[in-house]
Residue, then its C-alpha position, 0 to 999 in steps of 0.5 A: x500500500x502506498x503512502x498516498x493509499x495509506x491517507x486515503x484509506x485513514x481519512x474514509x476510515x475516520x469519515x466513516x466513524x464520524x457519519x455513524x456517529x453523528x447518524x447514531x445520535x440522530x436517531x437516539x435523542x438526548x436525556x434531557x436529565x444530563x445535556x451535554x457541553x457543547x463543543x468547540x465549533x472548530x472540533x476536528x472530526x475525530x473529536x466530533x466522533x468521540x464526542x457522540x461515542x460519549x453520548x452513545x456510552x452514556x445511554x448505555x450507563x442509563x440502561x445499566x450497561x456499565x461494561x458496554x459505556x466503559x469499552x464505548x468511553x475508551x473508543x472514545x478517548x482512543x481518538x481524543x484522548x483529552x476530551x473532557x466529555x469522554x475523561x468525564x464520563x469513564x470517571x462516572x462509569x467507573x463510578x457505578x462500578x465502585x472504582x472511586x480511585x479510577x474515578x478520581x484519577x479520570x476527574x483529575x484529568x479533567x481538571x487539568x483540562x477545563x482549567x477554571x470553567x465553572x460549567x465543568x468545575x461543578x461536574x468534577x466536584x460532584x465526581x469527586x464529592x461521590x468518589x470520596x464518599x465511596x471510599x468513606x472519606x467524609x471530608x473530601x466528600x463535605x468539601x467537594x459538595x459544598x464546591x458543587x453547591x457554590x457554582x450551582x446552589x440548587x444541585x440536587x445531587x450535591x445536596x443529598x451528597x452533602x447530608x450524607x456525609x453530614x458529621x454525625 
């Protein structure tokens, strides 16, 4: 095969991933529970591609198959491995499988991504605040939630968290 072959049959490849990206998420909508951020309008396709593969692993983590979301979210990161949709949502996958130090490391990453977006700064504080709780550290867990609640103060989940980890 020869160079010139080699970039052709890469771009069809990546074409293809993208149109049954987007198709897939056509024709499945969106919960209205958890929008997705929005992406960059200048994304490149393979962006794009991991962008709706992370959707299609989140209705997979709604209808309880984690493995299913894990493999699809690792497609994902496999073509933009800094994402924050894709980083983010394996951290809420390996959450539901009780892997809260998996969970943090992936909301690690994206922190180090957003940087100081409070769009994503209340998702990975909430991340935390769960991760923590399940490894029964109550005051990381207090602290995350009460991060979540002053970015969004009406987070339902963060308020819950919070009573759970009340001191007794």
């Amino acid at each position: 095969m020869t160079a010139g072959s080699r970039r052709i049959a890469v771009r069809s490849i990546t074409a293809a991933v993208v149109w049954v990206a987007l198709w897939g998420c056509a024709v499945k909508p969106l919960s209205t529970a958890d929008q997705p951020i929005p992406l960059a309008a200048a994304a490149s396709p393979q962006v794009v591609a991991a962008y709706h593969l992370v959707e299609d692993g989140k209705q997979q983590l709604a209808l309880g198959q984690t493995g299913a979301a894990i493999a699809t979210f690792q497609k994902a990161l496999a073509l933009a491995p800094s994402s924050p949709h894709a980083n983010l949502a394996l951290g809420e996958a390996k959450l539901r499988q009780a892997d809260y130090r998996g969970a943090l490391v992936y909301g690690d990453r994206v922190a180090r991504l957003v940087g100081d977006d409070p769009e994503w700064l209340w998702r990975i504080a909430l991340l935390r605040g769960q991760a923590y709780e399940g490894v029964g550290d109550r005051t990381r867990a207090r602290a995350a939630y009460r991060d979540v609640l002053g970015v969004d103060p009406n987070n339902v989940e963060a308020r819950a968290g919070l009573d759970r980890v009340a001191p007794e």
